[in-house]
C-alpha positions as CSV (number, residue, x, y, z in Angstrom):
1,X,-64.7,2.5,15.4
2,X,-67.0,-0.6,15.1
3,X,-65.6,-4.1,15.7
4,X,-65.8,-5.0,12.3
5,X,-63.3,-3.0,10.9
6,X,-60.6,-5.3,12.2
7,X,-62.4,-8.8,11.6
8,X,-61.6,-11.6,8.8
9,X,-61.8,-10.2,5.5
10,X,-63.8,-12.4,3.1
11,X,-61.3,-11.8,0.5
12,X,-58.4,-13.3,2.0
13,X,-57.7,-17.2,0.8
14,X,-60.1,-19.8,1.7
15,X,-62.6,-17.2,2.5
16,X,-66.1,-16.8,0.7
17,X,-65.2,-14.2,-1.7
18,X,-61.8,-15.7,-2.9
19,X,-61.9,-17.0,-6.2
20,X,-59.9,-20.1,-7.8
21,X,-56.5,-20.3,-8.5
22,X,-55.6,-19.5,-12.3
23,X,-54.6,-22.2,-14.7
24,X,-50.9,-21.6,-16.5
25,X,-50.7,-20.4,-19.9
26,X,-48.2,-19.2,-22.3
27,X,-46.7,-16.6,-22.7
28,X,-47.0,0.1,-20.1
29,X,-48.5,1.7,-17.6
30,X,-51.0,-0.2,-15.6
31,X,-54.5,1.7,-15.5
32,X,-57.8,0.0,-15.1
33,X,-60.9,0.0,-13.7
34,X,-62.3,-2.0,-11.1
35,X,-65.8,-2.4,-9.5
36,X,-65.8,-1.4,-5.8
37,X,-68.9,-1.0,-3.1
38,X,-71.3,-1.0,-5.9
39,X,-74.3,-2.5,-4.1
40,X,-77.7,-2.5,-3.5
41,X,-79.0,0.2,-2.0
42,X,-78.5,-0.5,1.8
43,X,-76.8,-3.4,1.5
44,X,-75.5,-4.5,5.1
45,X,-72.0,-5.3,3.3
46,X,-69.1,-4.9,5.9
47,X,-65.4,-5.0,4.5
48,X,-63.0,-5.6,7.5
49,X,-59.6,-4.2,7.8
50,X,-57.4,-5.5,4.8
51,X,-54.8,-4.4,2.5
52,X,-55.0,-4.5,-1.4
53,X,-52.5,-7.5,-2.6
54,X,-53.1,-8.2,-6.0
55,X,-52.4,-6.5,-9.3
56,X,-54.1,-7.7,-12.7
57,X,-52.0,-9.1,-15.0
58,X,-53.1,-10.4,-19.3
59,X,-51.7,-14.1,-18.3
60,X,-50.1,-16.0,-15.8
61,X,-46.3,-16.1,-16.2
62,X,-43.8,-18.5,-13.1
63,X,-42.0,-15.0,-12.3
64,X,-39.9,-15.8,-9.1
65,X,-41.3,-14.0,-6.4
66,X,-45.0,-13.5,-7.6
67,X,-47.8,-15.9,-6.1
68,X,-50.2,-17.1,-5.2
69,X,-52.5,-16.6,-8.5
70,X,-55.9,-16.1,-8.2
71,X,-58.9,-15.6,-11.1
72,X,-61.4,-12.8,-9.9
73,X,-64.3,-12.1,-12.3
74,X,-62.6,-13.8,-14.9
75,X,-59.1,-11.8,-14.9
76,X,-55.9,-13.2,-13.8
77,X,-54.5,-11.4,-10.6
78,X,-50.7,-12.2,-9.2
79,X,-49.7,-11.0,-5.7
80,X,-46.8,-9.2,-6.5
81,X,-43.7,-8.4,-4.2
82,X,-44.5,-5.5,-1.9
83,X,-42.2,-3.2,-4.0
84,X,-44.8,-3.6,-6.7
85,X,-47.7,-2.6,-5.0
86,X,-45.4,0.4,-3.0
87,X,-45.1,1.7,-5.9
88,X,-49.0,2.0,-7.4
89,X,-51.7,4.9,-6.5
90,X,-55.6,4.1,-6.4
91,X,-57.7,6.8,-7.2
92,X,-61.6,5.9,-6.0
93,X,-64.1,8.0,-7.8
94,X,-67.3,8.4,-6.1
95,X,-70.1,8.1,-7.8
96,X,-72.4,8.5,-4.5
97,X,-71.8,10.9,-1.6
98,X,-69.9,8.6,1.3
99,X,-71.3,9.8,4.6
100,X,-70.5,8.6,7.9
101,X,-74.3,6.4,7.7
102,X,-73.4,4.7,4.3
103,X,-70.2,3.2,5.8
104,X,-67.4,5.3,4.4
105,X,-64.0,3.7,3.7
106,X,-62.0,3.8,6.9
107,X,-58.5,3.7,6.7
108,X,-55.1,3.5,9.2
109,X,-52.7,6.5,8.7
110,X,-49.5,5.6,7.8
111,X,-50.2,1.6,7.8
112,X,-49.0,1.2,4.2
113,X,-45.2,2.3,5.2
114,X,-45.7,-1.1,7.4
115,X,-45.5,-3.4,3.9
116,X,-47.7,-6.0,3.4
117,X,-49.0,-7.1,6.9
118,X,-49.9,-11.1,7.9
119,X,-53.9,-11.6,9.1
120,X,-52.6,-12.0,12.3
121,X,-50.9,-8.7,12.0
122,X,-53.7,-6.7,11.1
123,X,-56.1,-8.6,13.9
124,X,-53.7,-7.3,16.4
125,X,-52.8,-3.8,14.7
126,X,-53.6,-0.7,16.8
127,X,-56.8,0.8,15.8
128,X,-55.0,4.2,16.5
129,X,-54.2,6.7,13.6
130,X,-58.2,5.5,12.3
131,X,-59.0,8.2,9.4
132,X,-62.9,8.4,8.1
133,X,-63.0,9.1,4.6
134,X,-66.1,11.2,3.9
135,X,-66.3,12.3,-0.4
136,X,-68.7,14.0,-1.6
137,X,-70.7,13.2,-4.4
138,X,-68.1,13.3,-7.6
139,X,-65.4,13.6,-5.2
140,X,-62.0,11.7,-5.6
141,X,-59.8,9.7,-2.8
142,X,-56.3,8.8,-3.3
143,X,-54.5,6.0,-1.7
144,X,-51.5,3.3,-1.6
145,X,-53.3,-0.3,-2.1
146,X,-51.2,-1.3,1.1
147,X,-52.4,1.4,3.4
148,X,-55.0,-0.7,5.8
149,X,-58.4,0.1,4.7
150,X,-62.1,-1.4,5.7
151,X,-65.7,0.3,6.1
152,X,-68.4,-1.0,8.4
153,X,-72.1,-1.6,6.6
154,X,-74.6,0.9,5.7
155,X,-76.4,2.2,8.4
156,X,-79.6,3.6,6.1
157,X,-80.5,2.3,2.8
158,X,-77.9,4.3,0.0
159,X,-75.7,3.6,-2.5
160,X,-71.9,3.9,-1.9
161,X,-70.8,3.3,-5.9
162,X,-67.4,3.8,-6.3
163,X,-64.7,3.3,-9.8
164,X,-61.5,2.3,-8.6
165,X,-58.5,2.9,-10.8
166,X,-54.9,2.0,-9.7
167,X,-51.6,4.0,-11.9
168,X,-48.1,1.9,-11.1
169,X,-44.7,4.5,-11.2
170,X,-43.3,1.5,-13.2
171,X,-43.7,-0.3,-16.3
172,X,-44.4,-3.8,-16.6
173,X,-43.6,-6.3,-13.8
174,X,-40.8,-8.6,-14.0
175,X,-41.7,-10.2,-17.9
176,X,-45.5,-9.7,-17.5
177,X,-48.0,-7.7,-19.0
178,X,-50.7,-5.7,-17.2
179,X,-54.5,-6.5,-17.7
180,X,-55.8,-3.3,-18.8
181,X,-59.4,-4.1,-18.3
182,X,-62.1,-2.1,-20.0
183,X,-62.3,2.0,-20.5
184,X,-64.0,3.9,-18.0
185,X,-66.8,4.9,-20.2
186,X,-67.2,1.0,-21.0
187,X,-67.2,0.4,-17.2
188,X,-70.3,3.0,-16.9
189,X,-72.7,0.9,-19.0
């Protein structure tokens, strides 16, 4: 396993890829698409260890519990309680073969029965139980967003495109409405 897989994620707040905090405003079943590894062809993108926090949600709401609020590509996302995100599925679609040279998702068996983890935790987390994910082309991958997940970067010059939908068990959190993003086919355009 390469070093990277354990090193500061870039999403986490404060880092380079985390967006602004959303503003308040006023006042089903969550499925929705969202981008993931669609980049360049051989793209030296790594993604360190990290879990899936966030959910995305029409408008921000005070629910007790919920926090901090972030705006990513202009939709409102709410860390939920770890109950919440215990109870969603993602389903990654691949639109590109994932090889062991185009850094395939990497993920920690079991990690997601550990709840949400601190940074500190997951810097000092055993890489034991370390699963690659190889799909082929067309090929689906099913996962808890708080099982431990990373990839190191493409080691040739290929795509790794994936659509990433999440399904939650429930209904709507705690007085607020899902953000159900575009349809697939509109994603595909």
């Amino acid at each position: 396993m390469d070093s990277d897989f354990f090193g500061t994620s870039t999403d986490t707040p404060g880092g380079p890829n985390h967006e602004k905090p959303a503003k308040a405003s006023g006042s089903q079943q969550k499925t929705r698409p969202k981008p993931r590894n669609s980049y360049p062809q051989g793209a030296a993108t790594t993604h360190p260890a990290s879990q899936d926090l966030t959910i995305a949600v029409r408008e921000r709401k005070d629910v007790d519990g919920f926090g901090p609020w972030t705006m990513k590509a202009g939709i409102v996302h709410v860390q939920p309680p770890a109950e919440v995100m215990q109870g969603i599925l993602a389903i990654r679609l691949h639109l590109d073969e994932s090889e062991l040279d185009n850094g395939p998702l990497r993920v920690i068996a079991g990690s997601h029965l550990e709840g949400r983890l601190s940074a500190e935790r997951i810097l000092s987390r055993s890489k034991g139980n370390c699963v690659t994910c190889t799909v082929p082309k067309g090929g689906a991958l099913l996962m808890r967003p708080l099982l431990l997940h990373g990839s190191s970067a493409c080691a040739i010059p290929k795509s790794r495109r994936v659509i990433h939908l999440e399904f939650a068990a429930a209904g709507r959190p705690e007085g607020l409405d899902w953000h159900l993003g575009r349809s697939v086919a509109e994603s595909l355009l």
